[in-house]
N, CA, C and O atoms as CSV, one atom per row, in Angstrom:
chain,resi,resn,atom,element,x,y,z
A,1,UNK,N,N,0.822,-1.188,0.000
A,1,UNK,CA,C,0.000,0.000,0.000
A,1,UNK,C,C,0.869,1.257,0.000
A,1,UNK,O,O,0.442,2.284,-0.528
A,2,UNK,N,N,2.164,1.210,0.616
A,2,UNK,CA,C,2.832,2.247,0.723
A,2,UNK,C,C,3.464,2.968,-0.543
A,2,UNK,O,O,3.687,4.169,-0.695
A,3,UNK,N,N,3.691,1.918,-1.404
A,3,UNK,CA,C,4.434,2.057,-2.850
A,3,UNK,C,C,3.195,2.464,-3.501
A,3,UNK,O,O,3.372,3.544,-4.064
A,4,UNK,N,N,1.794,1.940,-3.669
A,4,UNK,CA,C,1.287,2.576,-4.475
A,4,UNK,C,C,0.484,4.047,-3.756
A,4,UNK,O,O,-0.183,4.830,-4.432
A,5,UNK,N,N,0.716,4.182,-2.343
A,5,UNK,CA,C,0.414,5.594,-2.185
A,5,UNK,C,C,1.153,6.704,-2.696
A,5,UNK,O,O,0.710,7.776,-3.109
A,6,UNK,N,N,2.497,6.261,-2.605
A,6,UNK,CA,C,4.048,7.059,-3.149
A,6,UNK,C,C,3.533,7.360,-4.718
A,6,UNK,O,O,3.275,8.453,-5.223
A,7,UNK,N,N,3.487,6.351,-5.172
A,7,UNK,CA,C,3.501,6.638,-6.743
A,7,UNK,C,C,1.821,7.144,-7.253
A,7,UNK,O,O,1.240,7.155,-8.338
A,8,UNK,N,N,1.641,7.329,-6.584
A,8,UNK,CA,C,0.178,7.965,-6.841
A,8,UNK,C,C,0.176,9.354,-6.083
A,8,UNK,O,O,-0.598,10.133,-6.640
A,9,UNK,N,N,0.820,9.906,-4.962
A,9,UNK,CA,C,0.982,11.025,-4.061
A,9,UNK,C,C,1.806,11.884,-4.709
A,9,UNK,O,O,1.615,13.023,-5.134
A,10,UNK,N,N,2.960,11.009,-4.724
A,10,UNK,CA,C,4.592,11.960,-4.462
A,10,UNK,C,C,5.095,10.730,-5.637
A,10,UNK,O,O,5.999,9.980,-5.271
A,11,UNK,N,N,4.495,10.533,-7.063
A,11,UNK,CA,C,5.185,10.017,-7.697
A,11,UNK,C,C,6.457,10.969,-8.717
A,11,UNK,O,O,7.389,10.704,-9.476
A,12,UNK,N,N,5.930,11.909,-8.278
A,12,UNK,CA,C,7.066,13.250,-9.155
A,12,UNK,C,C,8.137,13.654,-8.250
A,12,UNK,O,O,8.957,14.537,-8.501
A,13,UNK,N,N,8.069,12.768,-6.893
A,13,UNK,CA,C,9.328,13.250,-5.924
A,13,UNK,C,C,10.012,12.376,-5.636
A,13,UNK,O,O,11.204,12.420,-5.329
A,14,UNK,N,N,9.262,11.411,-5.714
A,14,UNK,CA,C,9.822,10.001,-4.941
A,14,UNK,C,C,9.817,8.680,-6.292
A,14,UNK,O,O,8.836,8.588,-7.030
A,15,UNK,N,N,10.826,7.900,-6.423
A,15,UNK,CA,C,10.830,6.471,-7.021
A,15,UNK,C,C,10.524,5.578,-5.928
A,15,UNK,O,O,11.402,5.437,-5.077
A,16,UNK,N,N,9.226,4.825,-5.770
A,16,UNK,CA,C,8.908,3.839,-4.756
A,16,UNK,C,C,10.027,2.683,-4.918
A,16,UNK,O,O,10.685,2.684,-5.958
A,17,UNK,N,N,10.220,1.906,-4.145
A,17,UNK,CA,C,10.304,0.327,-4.556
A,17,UNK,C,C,10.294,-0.173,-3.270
A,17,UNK,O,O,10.952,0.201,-2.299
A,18,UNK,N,N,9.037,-1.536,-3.415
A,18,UNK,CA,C,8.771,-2.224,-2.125
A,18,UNK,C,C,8.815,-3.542,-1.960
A,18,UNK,O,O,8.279,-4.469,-2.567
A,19,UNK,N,N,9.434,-3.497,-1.175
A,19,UNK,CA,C,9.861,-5.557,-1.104
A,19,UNK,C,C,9.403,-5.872,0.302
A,19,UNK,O,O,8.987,-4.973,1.033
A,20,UNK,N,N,9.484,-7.357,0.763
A,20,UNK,CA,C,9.199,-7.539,2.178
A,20,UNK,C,C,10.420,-8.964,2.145
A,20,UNK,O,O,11.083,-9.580,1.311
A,21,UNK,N,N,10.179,-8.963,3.588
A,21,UNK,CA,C,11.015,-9.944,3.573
A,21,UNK,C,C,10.441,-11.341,3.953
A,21,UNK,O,O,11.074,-12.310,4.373
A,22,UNK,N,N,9.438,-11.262,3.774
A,22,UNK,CA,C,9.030,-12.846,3.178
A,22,UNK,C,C,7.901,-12.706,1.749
A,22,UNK,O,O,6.697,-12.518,1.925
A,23,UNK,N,N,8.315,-12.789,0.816
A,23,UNK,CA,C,7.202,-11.981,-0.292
A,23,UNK,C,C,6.428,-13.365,-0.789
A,23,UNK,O,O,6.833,-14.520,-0.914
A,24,UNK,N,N,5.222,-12.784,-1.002
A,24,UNK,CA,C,4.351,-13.897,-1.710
A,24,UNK,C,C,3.247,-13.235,-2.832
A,24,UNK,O,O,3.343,-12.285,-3.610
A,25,UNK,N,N,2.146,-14.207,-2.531
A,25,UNK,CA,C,1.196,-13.332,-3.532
A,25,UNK,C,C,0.888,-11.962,-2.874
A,25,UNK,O,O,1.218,-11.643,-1.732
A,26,UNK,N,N,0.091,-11.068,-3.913
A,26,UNK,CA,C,-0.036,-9.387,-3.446
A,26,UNK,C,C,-1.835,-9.794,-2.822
A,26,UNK,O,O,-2.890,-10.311,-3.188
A,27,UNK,N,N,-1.436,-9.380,-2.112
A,27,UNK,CA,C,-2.667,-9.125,-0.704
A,27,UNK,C,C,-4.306,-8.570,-1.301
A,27,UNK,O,O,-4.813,-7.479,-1.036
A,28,UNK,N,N,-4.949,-9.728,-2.208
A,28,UNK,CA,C,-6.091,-8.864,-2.274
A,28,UNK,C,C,-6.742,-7.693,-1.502
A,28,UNK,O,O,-7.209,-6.633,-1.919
A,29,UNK,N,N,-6.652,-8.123,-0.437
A,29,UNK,CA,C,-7.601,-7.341,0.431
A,29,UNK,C,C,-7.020,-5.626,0.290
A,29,UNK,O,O,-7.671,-4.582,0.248
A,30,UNK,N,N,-5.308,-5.909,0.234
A,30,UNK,CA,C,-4.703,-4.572,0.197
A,30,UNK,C,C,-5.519,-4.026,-0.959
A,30,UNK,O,O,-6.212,-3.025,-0.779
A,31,UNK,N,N,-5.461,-4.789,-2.441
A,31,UNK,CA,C,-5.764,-4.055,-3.457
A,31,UNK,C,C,-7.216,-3.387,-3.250
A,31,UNK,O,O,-7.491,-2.191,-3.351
A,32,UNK,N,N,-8.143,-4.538,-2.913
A,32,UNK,CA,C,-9.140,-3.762,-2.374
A,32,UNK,C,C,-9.592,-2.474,-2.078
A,32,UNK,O,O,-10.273,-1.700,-2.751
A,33,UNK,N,N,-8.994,-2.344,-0.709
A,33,UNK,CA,C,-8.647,-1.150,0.099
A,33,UNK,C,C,-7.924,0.069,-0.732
A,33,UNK,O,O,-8.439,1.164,-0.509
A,34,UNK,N,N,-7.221,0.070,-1.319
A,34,UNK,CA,C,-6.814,1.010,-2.435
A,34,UNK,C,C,-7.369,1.283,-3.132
A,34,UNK,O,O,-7.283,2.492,-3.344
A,35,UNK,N,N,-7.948,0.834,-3.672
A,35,UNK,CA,C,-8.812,0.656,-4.670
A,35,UNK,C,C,-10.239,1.388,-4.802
A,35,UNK,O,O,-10.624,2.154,-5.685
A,36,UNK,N,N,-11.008,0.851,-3.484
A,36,UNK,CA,C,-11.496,2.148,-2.670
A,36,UNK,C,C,-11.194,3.888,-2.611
A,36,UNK,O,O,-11.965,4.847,-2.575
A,37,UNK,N,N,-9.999,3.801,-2.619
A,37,UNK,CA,C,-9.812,5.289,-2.405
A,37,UNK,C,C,-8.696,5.487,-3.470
A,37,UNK,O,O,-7.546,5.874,-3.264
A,38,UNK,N,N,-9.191,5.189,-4.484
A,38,UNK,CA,C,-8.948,5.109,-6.160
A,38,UNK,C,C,-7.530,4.493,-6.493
A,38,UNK,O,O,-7.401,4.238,-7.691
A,39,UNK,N,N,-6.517,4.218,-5.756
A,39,UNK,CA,C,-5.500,4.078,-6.114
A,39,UNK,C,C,-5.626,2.126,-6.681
A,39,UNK,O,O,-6.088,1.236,-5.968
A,40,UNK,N,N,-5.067,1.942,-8.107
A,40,UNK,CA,C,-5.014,0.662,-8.471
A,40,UNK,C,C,-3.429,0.144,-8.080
A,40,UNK,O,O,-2.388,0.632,-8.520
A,41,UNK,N,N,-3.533,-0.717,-7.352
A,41,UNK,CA,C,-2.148,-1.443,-6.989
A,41,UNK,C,C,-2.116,-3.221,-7.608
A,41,UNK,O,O,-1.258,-4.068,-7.360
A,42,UNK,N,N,-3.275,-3.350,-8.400
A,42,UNK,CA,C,-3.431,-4.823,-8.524
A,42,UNK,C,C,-2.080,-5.241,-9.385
A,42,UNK,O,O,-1.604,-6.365,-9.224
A,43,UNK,N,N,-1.536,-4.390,-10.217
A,43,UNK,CA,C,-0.669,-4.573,-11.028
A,43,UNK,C,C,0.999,-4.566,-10.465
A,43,UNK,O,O,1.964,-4.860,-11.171
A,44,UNK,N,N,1.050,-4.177,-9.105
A,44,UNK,CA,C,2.010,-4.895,-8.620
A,44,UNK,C,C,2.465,-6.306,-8.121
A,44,UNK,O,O,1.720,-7.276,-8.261
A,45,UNK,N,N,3.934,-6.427,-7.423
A,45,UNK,CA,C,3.671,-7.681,-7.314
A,45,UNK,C,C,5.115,-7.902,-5.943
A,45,UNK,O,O,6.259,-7.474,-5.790
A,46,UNK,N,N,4.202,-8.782,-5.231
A,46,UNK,CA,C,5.556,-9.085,-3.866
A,46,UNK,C,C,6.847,-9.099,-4.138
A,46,UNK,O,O,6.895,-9.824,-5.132
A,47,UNK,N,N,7.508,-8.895,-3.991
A,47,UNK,CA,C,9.100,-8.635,-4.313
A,47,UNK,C,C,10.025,-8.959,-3.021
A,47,UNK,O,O,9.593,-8.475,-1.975
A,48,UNK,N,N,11.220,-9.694,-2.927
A,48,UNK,CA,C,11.735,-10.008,-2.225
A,48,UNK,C,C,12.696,-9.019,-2.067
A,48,UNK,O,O,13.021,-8.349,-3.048
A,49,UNK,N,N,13.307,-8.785,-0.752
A,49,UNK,CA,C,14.260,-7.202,-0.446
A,49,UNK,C,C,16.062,-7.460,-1.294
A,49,UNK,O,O,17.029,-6.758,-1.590
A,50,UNK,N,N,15.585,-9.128,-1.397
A,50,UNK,CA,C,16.998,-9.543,-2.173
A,50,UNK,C,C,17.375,-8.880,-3.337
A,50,UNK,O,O,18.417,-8.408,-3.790
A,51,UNK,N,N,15.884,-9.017,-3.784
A,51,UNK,CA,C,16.287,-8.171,-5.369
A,51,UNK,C,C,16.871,-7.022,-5.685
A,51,UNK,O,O,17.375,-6.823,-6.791
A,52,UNK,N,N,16.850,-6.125,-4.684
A,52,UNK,CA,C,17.506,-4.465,-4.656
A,52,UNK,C,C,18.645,-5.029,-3.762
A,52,UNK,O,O,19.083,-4.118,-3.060
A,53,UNK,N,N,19.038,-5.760,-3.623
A,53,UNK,CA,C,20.619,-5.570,-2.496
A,53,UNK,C,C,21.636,-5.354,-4.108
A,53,UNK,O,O,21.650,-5.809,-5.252
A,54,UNK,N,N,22.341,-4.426,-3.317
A,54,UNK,CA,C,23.652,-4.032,-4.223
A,54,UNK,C,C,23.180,-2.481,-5.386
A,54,UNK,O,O,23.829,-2.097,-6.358
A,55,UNK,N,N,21.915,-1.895,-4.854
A,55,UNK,CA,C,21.314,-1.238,-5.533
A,55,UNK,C,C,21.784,0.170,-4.558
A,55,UNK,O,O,22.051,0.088,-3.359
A,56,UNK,N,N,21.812,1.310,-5.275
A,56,UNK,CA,C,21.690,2.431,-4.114
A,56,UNK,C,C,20.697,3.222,-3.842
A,56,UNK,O,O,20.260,3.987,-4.702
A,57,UNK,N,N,20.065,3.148,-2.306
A,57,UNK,CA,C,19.042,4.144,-2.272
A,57,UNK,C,C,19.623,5.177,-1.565
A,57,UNK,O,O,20.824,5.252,-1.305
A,58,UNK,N,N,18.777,5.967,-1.254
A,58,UNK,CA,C,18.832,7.548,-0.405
A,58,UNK,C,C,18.267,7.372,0.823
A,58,UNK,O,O,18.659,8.017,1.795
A,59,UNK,N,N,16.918,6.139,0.922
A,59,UNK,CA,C,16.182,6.252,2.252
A,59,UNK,C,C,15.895,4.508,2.200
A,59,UNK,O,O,15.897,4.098,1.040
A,60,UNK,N,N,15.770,3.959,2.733
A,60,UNK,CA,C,15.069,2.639,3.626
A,60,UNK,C,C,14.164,2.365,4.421
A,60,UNK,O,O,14.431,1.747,5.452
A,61,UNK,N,N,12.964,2.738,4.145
A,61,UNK,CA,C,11.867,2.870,5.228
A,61,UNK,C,C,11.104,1.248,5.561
A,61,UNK,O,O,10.891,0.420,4.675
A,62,UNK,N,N,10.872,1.109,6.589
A,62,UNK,CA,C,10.524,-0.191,7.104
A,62,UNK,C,C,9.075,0.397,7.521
A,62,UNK,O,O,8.926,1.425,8.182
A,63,UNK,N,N,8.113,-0.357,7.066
A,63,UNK,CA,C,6.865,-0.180,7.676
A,63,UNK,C,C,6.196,-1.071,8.660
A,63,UNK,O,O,5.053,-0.847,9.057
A,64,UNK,N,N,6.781,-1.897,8.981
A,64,UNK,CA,C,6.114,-2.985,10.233
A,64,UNK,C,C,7.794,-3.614,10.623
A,64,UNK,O,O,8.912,-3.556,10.111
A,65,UNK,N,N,7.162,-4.213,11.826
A,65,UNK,CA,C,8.129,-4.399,12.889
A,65,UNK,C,C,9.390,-5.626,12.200
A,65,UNK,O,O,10.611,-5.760,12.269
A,66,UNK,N,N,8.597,-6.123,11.747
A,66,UNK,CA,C,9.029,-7.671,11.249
A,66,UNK,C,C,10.289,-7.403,10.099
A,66,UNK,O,O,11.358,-8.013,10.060
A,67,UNK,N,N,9.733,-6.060,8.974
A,67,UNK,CA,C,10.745,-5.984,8.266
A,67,UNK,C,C,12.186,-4.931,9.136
A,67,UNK,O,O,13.311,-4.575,8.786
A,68,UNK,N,N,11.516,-4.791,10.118
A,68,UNK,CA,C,12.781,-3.887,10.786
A,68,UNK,C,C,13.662,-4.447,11.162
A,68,UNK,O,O,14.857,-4.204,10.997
A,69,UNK,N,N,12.999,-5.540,11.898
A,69,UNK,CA,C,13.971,-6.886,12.516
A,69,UNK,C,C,15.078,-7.203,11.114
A,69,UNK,O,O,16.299,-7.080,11.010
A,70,UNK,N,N,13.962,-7.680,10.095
A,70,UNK,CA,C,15.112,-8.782,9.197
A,70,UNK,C,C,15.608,-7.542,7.950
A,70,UNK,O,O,16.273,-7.933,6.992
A,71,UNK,N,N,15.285,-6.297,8.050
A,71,UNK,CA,C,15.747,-5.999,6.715
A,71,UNK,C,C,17.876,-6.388,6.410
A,71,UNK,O,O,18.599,-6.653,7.370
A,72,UNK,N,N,18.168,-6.348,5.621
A,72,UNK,CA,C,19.339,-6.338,5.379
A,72,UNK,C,C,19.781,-5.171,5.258
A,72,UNK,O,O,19.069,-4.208,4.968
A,73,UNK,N,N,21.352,-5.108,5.524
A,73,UNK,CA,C,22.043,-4.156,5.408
A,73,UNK,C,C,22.238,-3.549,3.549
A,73,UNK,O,O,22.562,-4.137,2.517
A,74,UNK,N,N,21.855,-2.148,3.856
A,74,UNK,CA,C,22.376,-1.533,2.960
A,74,UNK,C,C,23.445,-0.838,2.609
A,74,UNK,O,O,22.923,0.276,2.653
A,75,UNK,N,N,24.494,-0.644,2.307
A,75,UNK,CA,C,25.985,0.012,2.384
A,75,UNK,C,C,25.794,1.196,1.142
A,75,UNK,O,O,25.321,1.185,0.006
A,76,UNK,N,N,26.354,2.082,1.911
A,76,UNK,CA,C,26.782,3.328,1.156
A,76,UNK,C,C,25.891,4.514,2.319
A,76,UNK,O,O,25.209,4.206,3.297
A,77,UNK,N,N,26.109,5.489,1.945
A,77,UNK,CA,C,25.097,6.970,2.477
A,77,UNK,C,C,23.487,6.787,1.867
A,77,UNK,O,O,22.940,6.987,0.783
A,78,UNK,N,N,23.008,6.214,3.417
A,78,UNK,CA,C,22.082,5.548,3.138
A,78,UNK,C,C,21.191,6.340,4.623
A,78,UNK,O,O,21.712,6.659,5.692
A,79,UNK,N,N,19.803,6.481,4.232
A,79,UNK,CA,C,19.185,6.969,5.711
A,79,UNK,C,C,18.106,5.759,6.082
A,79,UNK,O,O,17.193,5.192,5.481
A,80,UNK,N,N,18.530,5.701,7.003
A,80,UNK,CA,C,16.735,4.454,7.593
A,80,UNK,C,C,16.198,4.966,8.535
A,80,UNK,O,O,16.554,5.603,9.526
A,81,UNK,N,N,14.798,4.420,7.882
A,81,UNK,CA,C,13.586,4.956,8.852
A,81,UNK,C,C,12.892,3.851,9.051
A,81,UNK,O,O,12.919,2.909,8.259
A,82,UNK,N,N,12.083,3.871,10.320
A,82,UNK,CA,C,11.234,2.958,10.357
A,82,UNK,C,C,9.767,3.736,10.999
A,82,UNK,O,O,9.860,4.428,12.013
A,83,UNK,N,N,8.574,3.561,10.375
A,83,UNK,CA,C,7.648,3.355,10.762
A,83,UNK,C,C,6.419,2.198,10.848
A,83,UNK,O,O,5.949,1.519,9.935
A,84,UNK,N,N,6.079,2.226,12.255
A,84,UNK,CA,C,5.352,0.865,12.893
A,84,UNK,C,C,3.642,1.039,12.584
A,84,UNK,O,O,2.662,1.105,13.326
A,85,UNK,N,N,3.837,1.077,11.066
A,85,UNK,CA,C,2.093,0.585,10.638
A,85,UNK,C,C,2.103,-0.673,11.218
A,85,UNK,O,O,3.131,-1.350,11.214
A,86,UNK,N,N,0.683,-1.203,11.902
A,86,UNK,CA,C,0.132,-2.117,12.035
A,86,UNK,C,C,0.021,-2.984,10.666
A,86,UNK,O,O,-0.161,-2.628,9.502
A,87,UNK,N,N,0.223,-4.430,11.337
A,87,UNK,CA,C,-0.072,-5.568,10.087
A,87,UNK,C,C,-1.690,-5.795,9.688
A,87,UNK,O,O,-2.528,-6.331,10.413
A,88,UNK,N,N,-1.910,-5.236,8.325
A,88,UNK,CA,C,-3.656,-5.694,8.479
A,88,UNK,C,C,-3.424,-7.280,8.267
A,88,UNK,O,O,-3.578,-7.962,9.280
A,89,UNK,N,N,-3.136,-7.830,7.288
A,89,UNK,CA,C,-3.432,-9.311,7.382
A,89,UNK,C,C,-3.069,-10.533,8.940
A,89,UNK,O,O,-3.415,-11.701,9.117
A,90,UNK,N,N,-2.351,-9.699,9.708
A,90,UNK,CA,C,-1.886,-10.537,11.339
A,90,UNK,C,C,-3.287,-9.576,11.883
A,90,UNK,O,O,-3.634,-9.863,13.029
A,91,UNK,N,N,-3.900,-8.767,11.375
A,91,UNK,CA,C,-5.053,-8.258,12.288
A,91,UNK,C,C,-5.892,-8.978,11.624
A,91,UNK,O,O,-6.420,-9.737,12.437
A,92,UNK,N,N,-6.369,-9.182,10.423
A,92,UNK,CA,C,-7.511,-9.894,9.232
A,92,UNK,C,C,-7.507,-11.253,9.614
A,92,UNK,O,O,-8.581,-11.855,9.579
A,93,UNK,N,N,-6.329,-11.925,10.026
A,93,UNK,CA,C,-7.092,-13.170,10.539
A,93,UNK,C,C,-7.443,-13.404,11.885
A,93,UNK,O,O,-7.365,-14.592,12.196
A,94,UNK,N,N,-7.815,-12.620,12.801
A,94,UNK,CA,C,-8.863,-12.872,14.052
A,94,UNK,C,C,-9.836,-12.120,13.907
A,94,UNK,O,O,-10.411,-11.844,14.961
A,95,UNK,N,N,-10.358,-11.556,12.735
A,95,UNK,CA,C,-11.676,-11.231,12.530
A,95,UNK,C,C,-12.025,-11.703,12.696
A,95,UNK,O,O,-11.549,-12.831,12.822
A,96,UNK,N,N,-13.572,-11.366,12.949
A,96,UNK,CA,C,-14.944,-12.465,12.835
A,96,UNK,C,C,-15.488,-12.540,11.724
A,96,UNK,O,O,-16.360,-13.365,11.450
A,97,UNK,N,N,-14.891,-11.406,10.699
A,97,UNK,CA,C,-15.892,-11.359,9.635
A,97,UNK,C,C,-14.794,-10.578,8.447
A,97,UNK,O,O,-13.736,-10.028,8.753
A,98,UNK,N,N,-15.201,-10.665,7.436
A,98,UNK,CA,C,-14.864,-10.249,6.191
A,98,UNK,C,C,-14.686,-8.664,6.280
A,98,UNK,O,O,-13.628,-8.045,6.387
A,99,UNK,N,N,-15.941,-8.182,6.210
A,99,UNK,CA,C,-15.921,-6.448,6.880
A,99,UNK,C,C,-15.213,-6.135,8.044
A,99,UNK,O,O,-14.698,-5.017,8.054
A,100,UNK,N,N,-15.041,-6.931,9.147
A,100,UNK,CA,C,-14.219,-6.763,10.148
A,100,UNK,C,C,-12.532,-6.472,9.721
A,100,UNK,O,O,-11.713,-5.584,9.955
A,101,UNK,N,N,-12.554,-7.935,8.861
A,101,UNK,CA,C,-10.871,-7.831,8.034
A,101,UNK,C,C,-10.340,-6.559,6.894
A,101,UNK,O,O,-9.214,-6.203,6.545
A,102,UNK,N,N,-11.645,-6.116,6.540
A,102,UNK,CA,C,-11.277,-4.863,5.902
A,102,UNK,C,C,-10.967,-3.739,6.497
A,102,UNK,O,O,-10.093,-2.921,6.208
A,103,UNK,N,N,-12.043,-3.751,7.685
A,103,UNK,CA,C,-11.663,-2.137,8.253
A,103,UNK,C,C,-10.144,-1.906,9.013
A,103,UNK,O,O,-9.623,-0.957,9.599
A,104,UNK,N,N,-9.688,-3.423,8.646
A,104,UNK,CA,C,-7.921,-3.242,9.563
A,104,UNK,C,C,-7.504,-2.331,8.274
A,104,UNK,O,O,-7.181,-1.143,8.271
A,105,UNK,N,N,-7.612,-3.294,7.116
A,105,UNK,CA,C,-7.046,-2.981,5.723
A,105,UNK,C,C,-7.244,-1.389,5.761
A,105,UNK,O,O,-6.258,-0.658,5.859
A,106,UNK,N,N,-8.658,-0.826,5.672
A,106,UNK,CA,C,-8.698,0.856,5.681
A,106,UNK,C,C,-8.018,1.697,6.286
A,106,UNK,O,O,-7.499,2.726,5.854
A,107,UNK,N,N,-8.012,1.139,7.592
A,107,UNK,CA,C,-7.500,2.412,8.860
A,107,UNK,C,C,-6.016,2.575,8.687
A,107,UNK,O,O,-5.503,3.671,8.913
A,108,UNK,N,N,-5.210,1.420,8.252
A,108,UNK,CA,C,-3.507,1.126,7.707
A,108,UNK,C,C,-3.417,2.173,6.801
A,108,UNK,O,O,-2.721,3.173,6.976
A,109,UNK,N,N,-4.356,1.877,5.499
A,109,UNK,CA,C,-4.292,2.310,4.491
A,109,UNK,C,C,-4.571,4.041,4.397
A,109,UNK,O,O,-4.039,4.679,3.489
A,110,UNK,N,N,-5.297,4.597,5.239
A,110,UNK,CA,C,-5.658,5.700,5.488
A,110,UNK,C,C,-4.345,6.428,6.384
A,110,UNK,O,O,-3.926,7.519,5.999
A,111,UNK,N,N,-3.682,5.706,7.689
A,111,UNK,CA,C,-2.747,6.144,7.897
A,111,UNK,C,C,-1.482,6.328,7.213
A,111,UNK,O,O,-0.754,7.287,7.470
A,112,UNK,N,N,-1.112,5.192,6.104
A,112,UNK,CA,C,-0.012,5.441,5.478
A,112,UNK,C,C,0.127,6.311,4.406
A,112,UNK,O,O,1.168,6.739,3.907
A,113,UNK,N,N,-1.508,6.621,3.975
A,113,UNK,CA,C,-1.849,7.762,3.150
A,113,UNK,C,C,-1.202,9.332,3.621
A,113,UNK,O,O,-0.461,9.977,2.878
A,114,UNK,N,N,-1.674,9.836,5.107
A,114,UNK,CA,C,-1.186,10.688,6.128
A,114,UNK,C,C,0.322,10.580,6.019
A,114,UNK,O,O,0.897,11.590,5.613
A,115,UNK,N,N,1.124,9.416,6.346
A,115,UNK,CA,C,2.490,9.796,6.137
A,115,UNK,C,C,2.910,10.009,5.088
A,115,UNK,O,O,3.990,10.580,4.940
A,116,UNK,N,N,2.078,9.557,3.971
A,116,UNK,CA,C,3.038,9.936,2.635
A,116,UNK,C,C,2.695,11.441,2.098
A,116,UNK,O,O,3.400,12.224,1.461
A,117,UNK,N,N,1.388,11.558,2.575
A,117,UNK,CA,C,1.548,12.919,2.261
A,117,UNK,C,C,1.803,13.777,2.920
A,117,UNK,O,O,1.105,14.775,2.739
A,118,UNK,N,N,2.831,13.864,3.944
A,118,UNK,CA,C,3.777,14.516,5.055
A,118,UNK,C,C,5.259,14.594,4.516
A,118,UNK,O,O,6.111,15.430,4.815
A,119,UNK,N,N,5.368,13.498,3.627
A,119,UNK,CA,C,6.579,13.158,2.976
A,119,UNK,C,C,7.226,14.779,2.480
A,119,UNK,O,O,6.326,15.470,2.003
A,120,UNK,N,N,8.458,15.409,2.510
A,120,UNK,CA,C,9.246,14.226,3.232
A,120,UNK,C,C,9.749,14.438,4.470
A,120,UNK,O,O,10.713,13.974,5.078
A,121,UNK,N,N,8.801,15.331,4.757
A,121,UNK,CA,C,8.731,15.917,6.784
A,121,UNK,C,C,8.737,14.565,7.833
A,121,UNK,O,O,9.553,14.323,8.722
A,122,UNK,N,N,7.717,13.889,7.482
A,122,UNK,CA,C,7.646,12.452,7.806
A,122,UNK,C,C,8.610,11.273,8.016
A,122,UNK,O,O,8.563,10.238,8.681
A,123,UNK,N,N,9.684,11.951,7.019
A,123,UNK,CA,C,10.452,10.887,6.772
A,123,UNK,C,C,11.917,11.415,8.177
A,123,UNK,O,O,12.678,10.661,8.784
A,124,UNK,N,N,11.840,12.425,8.226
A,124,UNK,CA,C,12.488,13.123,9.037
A,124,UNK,C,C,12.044,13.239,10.874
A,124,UNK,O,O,12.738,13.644,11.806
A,125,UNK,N,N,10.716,12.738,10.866
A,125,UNK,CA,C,10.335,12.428,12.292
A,125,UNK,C,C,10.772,11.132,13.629
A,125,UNK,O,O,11.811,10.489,13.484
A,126,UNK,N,N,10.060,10.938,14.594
A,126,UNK,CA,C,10.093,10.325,15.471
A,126,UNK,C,C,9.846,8.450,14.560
A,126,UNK,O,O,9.060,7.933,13.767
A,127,UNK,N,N,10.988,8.087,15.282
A,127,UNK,CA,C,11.064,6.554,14.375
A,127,UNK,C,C,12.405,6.132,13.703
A,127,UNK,O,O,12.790,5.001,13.406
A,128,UNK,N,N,12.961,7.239,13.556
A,128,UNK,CA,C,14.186,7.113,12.700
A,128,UNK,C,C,15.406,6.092,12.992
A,128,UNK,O,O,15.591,6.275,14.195
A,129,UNK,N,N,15.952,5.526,12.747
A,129,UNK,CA,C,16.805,5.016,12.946
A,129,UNK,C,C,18.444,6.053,13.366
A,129,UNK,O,O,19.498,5.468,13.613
């Protein structure tokens, strides 16, 4: 959700690229939820963080806890950030219900909306590495 808020927000400031570190299929429910609030992300696709090692960025932002733990090292003049969005799918499965599992999906999706369009004040706040 974060990559296609970027490239739909701040695609004239920012080059997204988003990997996780366990990647699989792309998260209907995410597309969903985007989708909703017009942004199409169906056309992306999970990406492993392997694929950019040896690549140079400017920033490293971690959005949940899990990739903070395992991201890999990046070398060179490099800035990391981390911010602790909540996991909707570790929240989506103790729903009771389908609509229950979405409104995790919204409220994520609505907050990471807020940081990106703070960008790149945001990126400069409380969290930083």
């Amino acid at each position: 959700m974060a990559e296609g808020w970027i490239r739909h927000l701040r695609g004239d400031e920012f080059e997204p690229f988003s990997a996780g570190v366990a990647p699989s299929l792309i998260d209907l429910r995410a597309v969903a939820a985007m989708a909703e609030a017009g942004v199409d992300i169906g056309w992306q696709r999970s990406k492993s963080v392997n694929e950019f090692l040896g690549q140079k960025f400017d920033w490293v932002v971690t959005v949940c806890d899990s990739a903070r733990e395992q991201c890999p090292f990046f070398p060179g003049e490099i800035t990391r950030v981390h911010v602790g969005f909540d996991d909707p799918p570790h929240l989506a499965a103790v729903a009771a219900t389908d609509d229950e599992a979405m409104e995790h999906y919204r409220r994520v999706r609505d907050e990471i909306r807020v940081f990106v369009e703070a960008m790149p004040e945001s990126l400069r706040g409380e969290g930083r590495d």
